[in-house]
N, C-alpha and C positions, 0 to 999 in steps of 0.2 A: 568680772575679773577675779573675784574672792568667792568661794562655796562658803558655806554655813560654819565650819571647821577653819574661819579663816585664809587659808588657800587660794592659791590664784589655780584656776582651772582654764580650760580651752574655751571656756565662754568668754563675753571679752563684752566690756560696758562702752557705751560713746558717751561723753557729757554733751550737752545737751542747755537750752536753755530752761526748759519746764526741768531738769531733773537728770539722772541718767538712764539710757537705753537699753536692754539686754540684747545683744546679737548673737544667736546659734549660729549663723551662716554665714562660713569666709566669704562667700561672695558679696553679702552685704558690704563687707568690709572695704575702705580706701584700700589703696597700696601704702599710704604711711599707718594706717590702723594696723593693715593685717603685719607691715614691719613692728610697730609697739611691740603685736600680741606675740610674734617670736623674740622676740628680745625680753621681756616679759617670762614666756615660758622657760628660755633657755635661762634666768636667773633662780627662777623656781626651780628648774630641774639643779641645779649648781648647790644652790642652798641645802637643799634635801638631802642630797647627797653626803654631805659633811655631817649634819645632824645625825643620818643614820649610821656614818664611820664611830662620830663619839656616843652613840646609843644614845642620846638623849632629846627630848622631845621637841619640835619647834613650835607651839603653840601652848607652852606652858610659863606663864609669866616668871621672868628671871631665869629661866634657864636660856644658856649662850655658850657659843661655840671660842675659843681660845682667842685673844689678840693675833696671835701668830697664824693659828689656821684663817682668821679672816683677813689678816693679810696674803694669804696664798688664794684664799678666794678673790680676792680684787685681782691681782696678779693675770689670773685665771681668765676674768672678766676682760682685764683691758687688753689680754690676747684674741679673744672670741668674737666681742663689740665688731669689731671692721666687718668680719666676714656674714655679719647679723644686718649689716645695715646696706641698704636698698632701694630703688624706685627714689633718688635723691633724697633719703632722709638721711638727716647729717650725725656725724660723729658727737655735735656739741649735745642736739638733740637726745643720742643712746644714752652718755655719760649724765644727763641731767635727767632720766628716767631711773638709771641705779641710782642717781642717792633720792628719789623720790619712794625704792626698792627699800632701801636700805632703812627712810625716813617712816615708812608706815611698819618695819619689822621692832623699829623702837618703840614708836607708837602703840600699838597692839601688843608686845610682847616683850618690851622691857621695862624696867623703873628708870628712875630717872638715874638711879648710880652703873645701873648694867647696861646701859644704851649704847650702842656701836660708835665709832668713829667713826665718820667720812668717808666713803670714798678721797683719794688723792686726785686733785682737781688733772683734766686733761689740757696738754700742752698739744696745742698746731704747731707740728713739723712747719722747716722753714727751707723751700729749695730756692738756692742762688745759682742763676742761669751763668752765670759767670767760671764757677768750677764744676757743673754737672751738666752733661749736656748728652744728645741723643746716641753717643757712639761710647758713651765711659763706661756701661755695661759689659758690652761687647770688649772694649780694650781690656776692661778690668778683668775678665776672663783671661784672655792672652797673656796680663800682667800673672797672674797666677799661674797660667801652668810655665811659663819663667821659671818662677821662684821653687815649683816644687821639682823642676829639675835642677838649678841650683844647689836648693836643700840636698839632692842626694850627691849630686858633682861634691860639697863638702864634707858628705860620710865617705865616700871613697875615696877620697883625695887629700894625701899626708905631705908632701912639697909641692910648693909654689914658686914659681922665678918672683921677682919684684916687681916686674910689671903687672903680673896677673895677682899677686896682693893689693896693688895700687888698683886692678878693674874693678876686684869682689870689693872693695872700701867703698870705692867710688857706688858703685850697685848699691853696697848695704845705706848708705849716706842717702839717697833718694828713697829708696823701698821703707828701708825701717827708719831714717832720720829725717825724713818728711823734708828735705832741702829738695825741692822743686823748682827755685828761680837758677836759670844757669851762671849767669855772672857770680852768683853767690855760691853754689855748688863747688865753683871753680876756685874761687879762692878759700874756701872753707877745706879743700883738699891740699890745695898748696900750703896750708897752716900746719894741717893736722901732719904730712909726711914728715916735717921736718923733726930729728929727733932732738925734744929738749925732755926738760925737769918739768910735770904737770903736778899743778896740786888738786887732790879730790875739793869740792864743795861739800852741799847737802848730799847727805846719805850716798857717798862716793861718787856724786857727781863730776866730770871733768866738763870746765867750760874753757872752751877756745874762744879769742878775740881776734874776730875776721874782719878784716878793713880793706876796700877796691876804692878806686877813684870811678868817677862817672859823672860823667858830662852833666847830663842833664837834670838832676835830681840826686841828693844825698842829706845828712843830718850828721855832718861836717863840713868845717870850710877851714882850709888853711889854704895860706899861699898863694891865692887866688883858683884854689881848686878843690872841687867837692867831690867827699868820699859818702858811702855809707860803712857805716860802723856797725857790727852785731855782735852778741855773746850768744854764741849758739852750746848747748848742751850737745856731748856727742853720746847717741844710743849705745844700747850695749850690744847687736849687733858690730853696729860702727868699731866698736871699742874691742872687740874679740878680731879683727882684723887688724885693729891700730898696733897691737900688741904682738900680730907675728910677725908684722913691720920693723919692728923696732927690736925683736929677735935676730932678723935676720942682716938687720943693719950691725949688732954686736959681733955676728959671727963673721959678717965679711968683710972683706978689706975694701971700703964705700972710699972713692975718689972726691975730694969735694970739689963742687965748680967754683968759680975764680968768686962768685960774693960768699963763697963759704956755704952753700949747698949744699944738701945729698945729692939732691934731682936737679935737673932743667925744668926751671918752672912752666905750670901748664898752662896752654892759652886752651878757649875752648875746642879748638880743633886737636890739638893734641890729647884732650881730655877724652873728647867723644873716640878718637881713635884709640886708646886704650880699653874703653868701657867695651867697646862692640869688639876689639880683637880676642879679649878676655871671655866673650860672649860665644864666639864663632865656633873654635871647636864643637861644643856643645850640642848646638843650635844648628848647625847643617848636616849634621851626620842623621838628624831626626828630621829632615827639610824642612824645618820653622825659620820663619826669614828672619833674618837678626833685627831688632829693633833698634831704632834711632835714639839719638839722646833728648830728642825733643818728643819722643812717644815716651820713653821712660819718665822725663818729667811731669807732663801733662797726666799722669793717666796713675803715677804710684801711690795717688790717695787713696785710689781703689783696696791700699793690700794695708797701708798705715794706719787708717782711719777707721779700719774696722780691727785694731789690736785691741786687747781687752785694757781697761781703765782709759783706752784713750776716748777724752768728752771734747771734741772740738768745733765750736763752730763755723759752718761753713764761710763766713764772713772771713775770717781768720785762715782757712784753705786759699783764696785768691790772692790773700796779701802771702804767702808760702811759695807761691807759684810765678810771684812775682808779675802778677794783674794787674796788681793794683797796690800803688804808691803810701806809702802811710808814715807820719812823723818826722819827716823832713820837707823841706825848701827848693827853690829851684836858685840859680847862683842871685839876682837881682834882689827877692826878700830879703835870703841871708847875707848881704850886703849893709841892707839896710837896716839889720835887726843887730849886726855885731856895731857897726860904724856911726849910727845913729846919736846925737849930741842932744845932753838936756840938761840942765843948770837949775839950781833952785831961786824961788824968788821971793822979795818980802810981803809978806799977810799973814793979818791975823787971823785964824778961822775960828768958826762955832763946831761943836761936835758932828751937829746938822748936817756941814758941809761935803764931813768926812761920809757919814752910814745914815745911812732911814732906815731905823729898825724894823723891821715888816717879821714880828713874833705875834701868834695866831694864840693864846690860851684855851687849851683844849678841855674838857672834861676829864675825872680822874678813868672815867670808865675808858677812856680812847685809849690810856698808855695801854689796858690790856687788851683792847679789840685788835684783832687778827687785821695787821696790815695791807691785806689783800684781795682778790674776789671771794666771795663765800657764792656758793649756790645760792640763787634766790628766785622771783620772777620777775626779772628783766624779759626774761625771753617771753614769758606772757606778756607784756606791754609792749614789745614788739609787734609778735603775732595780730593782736588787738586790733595795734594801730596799722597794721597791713588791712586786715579785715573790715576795719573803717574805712578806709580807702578804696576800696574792692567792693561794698553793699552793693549791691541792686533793691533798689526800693521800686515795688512794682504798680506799675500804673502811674508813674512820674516824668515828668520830663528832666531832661540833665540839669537845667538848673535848680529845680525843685532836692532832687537826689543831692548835689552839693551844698545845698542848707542845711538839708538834714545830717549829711558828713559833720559839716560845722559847727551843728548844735552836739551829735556827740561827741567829738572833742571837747567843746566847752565841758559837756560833763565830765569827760575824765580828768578834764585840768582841774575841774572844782573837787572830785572826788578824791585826788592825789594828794597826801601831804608830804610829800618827797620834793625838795626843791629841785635837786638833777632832775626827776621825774617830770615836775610840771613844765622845765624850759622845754626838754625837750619835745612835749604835747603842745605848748604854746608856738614854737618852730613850726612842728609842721602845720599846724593850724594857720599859723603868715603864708607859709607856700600853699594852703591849699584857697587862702581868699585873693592870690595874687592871681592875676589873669595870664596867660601864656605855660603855666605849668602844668600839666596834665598831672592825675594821680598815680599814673605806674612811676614817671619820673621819682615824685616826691617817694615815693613807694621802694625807688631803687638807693633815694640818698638815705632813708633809714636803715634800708641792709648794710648799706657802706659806714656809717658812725654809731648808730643807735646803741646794738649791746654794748661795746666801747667805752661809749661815753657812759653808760649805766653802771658800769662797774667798776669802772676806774674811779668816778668820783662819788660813787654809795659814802655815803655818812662822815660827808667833808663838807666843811661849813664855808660853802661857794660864795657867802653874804659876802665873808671877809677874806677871801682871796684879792691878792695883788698880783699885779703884771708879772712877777717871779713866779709866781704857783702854777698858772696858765699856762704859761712856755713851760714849765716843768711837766705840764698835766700832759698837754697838747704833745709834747716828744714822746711820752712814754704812750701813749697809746699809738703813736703808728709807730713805734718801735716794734709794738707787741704785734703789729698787722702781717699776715702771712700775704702778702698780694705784691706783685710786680710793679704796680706804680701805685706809689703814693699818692699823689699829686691827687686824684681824685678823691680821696675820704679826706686829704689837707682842704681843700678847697669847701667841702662840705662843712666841716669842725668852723672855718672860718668866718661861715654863711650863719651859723646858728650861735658863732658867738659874737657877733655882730649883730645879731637880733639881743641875745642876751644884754649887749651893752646899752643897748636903747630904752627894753623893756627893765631891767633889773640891775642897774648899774653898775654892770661889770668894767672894769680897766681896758683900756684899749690893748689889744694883744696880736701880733702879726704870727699868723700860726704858719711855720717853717712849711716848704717843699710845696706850696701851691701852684708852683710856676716850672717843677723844677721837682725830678724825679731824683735830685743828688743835695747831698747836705752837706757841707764842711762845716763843724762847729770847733775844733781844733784852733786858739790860737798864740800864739806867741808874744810874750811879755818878758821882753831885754833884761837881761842882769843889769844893763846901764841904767833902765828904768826905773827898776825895782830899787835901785840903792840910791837913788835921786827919790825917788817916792817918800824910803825911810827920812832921807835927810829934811826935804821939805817937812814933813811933820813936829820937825823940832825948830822948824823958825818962827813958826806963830801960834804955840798951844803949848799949855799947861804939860810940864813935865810929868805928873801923874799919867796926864789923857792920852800923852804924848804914847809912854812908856803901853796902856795898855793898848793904844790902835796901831802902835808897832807888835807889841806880840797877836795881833789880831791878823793883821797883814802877814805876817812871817807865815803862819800857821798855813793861809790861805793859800802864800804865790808855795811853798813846799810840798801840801800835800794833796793840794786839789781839790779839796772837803768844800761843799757847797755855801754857799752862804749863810744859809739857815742852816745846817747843820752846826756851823763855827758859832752863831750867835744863840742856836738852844742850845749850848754846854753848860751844865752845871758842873761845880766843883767836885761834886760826888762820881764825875764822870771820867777824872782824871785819876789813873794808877800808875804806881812806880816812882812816886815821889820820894818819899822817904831812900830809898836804894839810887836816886840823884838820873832815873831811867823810865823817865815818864810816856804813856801813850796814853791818848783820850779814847774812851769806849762811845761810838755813834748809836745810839738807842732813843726809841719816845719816849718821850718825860712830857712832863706839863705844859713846856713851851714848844715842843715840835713834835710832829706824829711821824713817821716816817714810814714813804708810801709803799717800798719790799722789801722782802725779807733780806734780800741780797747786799741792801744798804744798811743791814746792822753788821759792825766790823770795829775791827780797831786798829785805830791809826797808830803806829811806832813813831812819837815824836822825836823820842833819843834816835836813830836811826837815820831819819828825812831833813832835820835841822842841820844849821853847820854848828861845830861846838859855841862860837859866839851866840849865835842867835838862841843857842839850847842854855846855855849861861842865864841869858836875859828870860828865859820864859821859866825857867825853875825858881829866879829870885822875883819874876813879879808872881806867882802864883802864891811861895812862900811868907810873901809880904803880905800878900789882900786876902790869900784863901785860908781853910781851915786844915793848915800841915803845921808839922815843926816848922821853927826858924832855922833850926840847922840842916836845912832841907839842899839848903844850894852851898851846903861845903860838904854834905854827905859824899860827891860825886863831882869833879872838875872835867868838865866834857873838855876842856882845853889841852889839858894833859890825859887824859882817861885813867886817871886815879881815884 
């Protein structure tokens, strides 16, 4: 793989167990070798290339190519990778050979101050069968050439009637404002015609407050009837029509209808017959069939979802499109959740009662260890423990060949000082001495959890996990899973922490979607509850304890902050006291490690409180923590002075 000059050449090494191989001849080669040996070259050739742009040499210790230029070489790389990879060698595989690339170019040719950065780790695409289906290509075609006749119908075209301002709005409202459910379309339309006074938000945003009734689902309830409520932002498409709207309403003498009107509100038949009337000319005189308003919605993510800065996940497309229900009740819960009676009662409690502290003390090195997967060899312990399972021991019988499996798992569990490591070699070593499991099975439940599990919990101290950390661990790995049904890698995780709990006395943990390819974790906790909650806390505990498991609670039903987030805060984590405008910063410290990046944020507690409760949490902090006293008159959240 390497000439005498260092260099990777057209030769190409196999490891081996006496050592490594020299191969001259592709045909010797696998089809995953001879894919390396081009993925391989194609990095060599990339590298070279740069070194000879900057004139300088790549084999001479400390000399290195610009941060910026090896960012354009990744860049480079993670364009090229797919079309390099072949004969089912995977993408995880390529990307784990660059920084193997990357790792021997430091090696060999840097010091330890001039060494490379990383490669940036690769992310599995995630398709949802629910917004992308076999015919959105093809629509999404038809959606575009629409719109770049549109786009020119608007350069040639200097007056409009009001119904055909009301078509292009309506158009621009699904095309470039992603409003895809029709019930919502409809009334997000009937908001926007009406001419009032809007005020900009962020950086001139206008939001409109759209509210329809609907039977069967919503996230209101009055009256005995349920609405959904939304704040939709309108695009600046959207907004370049709203405005010749509201032109043309100055100029003309508008009749209002009897509840004070411009328009006759739209139902959706009326709606859809303005969008396609608006459409027609256009579109027949070039014989393109006019499209429906339910092909318009269905299919305009095709033109939204590829506008530049828009990052949206497809998860988030279904609920748009109106698939799929989210953050509201059907009328029975919300019945129960507004109408629901609770009283408090007399006891004295222990703190005990209230929280079980479950705080893990980390090492000082964890707060700076990179929260996340680092390239490592998981994927050799995978590989391994396939290859174990797959031996042919020659001249044996099958039972003889399954002892021998046996004993080298024992070795590798004894050779392992990795606890993740060893469970999961101790696993499959239970399924392989259990009768009825054949080895391809056990073979298929290691592709399904194995890297997963290896990298999610790398260098977490599983001794002393609790039932909280588990369910936390257990979600975020099939969160991260690209695969259609869960239900099978849950069922797995379940089988080997179930082994864990016997062997290594882990917490009993019910690992979500085994049964059950849908998850509702979402749930609802009563304002009536929540202020019976506070009130009980003061009928039987110390007004100190009192005061703090009420700002503990406040903190938690407001902002949603995890548990253990809320109880590793340190005081040093709170800012904006002094100015009476406090927000907590979530980061690891010494009591909590925290597992992505995505979870270091900061919470606006001036913002998420209500003035009383923001009162109480500035004066208990000012009282116990290390701020001024005049911390909770600096700022009166009750008046906003």
């Amino acid at each position: 793989m390497v000439n005498s000059n260092g260099r990777i050449t057209d030769k190409f090494f196999v490891k081996s167990f006496t050592g490594y191989q020299l191969i001259d001849v592709e045909n010797e080669l696998t089809p995953s070798e001879l894919n390396k040996r081009s993925l391989l070259l194609m990095f060599q050739k990339n590298w070279d290339a740069l070194f000879d742009e900057a004139k300088i040499c790549p084999i001479t210790k400390g000399q290195r190519i610009t941060d910026t230029v090896l960012e354009t070489f990744y860049s480079q790389m993670t364009s090229n990778i797919p079309s390099y990879c072949y004969q089912g060698y995977s993408l995880a595989h390529a990307y784990t050979l660059l920084n193997e690339f990357i790792t021997y170019q430091n090696d060999n040719f840097q010091t330890k101050n001039t060494a490379y950065s990383m490669p940036p780790k690769a992310v599995k695409a995630k398709i949802n069968t629910l917004s992308v289906d076999f015919d959105w290509i093809k629509n999404g075609k038809q959606m575009s050439r629409i719109l770049k006749i549109a786009h020119q119908h608007w350069q040639d075209t200097d007056h409009y009637t009001e119904t055909q301002i009301i078509g292009w709005l309506i158009f621009s409202a699904m095309v470039y404002g992603g409003i895809n459910d029709k019930k919502t379309l409809v009334n997000y339309v009937n908001t926007i015609v009406e001419l009032r006074e809007r005020q900009p938000f962020i950086n001139f945003n206008i939001i409109n407050h759209v509210r329809y009734k609907n039977k069967q689902y919503g996230n209101e309830y009055t009256s005995d009837n349920l609405y959904c409520t939304q704040q939709i932002i309108t695009g600046s498409v959207t907004m370049c029509w709203l405005i010749r709207l509201n032109d043309y309403h100055r100029k003309a003498e508008t009749i209002l209808t009897p509840d004070g009107r411009r328009h006759e509100t739209l139902t959706e038949t009326s709606t859809e017959n303005i969008f396609r009337s608006t459409l027609a000319p256009l579109l027949r005189k070039l014989s393109i069939e006019i499209p429906t308003l339910a092909f318009m919605l269905s299919n305009s993510s095709y033109i939204w979802e590829m506008l530049p800065e828009v990052n949206v996940d497809q998860a988030l497309v279904t609920i748009v499109k109106g698939k799929q229900n989210t953050v509201g009740l059907t009328k029975s819960p919300f019945e129960r959740l507004l109408n629901q009676k609770y009283q408090t009662t007399e006891k004295t409690y222990k703190n005990s009662d209230f929280l079980d502290l479950e705080i893990i003390v980390s090492n000082d090195d964890d707060e700076k260890a990179s929260p996340r997967r680092q390239p490592d060899d998981e994927l050799d312990l995978i590989k391994s423990l396939k290859q174990r399972l797959h031996k042919n021991y020659k001249h044996q019988n099958k039972s003889k060949s399954q002892s021998n499996i046996i004993d080298d798992l024992l070795q590798m569990s004894h050779d392992s000082s990795e606890l993740n490591y060893k469970i999961l070699i101790r696993w499959v070593l239970s399924l392989v001495e259990k009768k009825g499991i054949n080895n391809e099975s056990i073979s298929k439940y290691i592709t399904a959890i194995g890297y997963e599990w290896l990298t999610f919990t790398k260098d977490q101290p599983l001794e002393s996990w609790t039932t909280e950390y588990f369910e936390e661990l257990y979600d975020e790995i099939l969160d991260d899973m690209a695969v259609k049904d869960l239900s099978y890698p849950a069922k797995q995780l379940q089988s080997m922490h179930r082994f864990a709990e016997v062997e290594y006395g882990f917490p009993k943990v019910k690992v979500p979607l085994t049964s059950s390819q849908r998850k509702v974790r979402s749930e609802w906790f009563s304002p009536q509850l929540f202020s019976t909650l506070l009130a009980q806390l003061r009928t039987g505990i110390d007004v100190v304890e009192a005061d703090m498991l009420t700002v503990l609670f406040i903190v938690a039903y407001r902002t949603g902050m995890r548990k253990k987030e809320i109880l590793g805060l340190k005081y040093a984590d709170i800012e904006g006291m002094q100015q009476g405008k406090p927000s907590v910063m979530i980061r690891p410290n010494h009591y909590r490690l925290i597992k992505t990046d995505n979870s270091i944020r900061e919470v606006p507690l001036f913002a998420l409180l209500k003035p009383s409760e923001l009162l109480l949490f500035i004066k208990f902090i000012s009282i116990n923590g290390e701020f001024p006293k005049n911390c909770v008159t600096a700022y009166n959240p009750l008046t906003g002075e």
